[in-house]
C-alpha positions in Angstrom: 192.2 -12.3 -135.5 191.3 -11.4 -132.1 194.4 -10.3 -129.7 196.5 -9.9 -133.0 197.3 -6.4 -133.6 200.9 -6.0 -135.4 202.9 -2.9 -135.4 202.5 -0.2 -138.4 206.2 -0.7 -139.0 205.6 -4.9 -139.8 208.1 -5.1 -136.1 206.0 -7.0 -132.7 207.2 -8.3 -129.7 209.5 -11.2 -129.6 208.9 -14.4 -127.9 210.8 -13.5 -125.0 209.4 -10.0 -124.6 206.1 -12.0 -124.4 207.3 -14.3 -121.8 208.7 -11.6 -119.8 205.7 -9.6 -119.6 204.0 -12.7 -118.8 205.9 -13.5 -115.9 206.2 -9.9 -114.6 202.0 -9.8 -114.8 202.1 -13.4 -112.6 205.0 -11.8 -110.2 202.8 -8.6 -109.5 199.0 -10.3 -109.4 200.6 -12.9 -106.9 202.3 -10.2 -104.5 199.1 -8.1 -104.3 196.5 -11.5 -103.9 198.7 -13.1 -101.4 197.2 -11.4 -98.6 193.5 -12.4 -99.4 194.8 -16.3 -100.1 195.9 -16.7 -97.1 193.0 -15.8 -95.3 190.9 -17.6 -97.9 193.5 -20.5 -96.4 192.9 -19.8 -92.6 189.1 -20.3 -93.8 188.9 -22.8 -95.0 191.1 -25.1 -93.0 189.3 -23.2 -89.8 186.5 -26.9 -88.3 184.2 -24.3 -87.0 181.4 -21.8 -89.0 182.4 -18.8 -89.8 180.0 -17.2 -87.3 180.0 -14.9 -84.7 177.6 -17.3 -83.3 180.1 -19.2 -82.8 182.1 -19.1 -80.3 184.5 -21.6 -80.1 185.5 -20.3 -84.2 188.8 -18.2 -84.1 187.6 -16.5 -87.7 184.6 -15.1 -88.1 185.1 -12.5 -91.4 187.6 -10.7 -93.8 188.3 -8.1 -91.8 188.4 -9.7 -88.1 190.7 -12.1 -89.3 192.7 -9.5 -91.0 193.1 -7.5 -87.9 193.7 -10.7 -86.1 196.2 -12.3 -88.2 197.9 -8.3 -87.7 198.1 -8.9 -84.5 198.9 -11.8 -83.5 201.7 -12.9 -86.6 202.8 -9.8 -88.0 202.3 -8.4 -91.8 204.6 -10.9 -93.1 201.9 -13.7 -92.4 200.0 -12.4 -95.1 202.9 -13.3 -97.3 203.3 -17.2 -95.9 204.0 -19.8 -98.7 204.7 -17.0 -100.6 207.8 -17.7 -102.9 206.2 -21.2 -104.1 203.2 -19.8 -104.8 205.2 -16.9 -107.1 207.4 -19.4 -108.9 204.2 -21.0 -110.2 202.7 -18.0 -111.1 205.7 -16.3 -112.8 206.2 -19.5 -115.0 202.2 -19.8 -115.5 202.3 -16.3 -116.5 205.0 -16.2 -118.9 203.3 -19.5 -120.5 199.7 -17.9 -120.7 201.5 -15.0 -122.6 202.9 -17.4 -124.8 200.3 -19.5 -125.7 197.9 -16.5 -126.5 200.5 -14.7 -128.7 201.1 -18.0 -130.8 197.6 -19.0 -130.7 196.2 -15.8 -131.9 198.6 -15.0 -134.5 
């Protein structure tokens, strides 16, 4: 079946290995997108276009609200409403896992 490849030696991966790698594939996709959510966020809560036509807009691209975010916040803005967010996606990952493994076996 597809996704189902067992070991030469009749041995795979326990359930737990699964969830594990599961949740440490959530842990690491959620620290590195985190950054790109939040200003996904600042977007889409921002009234005004996202224009430099604009003026009154405080965001008018990626990388100028980057920058801005930078400077005016810190780094550790980028990381706001972090540890929620990872909870769900360590326990969504280790799930996923799961379900494929048992689903494709």
């Amino acid at each position: 079946m597809v996704g189902y490849d067992p070991k030469p030696d009749g041995r795979n991966n326990t359930k737990f290995q699964v969830a594990v790698a599961g949740s440490v594939s959530g842990l690491v996709t959620r620290a590195l997108i985190s950054p790109f959510d939040v200003i996904k966020i600042r977007f889409q809560l921002q009234h005004e276009r996202l224009s430099r036509s604009d003026p009154s807009a405080k965001y008018h691209g990626i990388l100028q609200a980057s920058r801005q975010i930078l400077q005016e916040e810190g780094p550790t803005a980028f990381w706001k409403g972090h540890v929620p967010a990872q909870i769900l996606s360590i326990g969504y990952g280790a799930v996923q896992f799961l379900s494929f493994e048992m689903l494709t076996e």
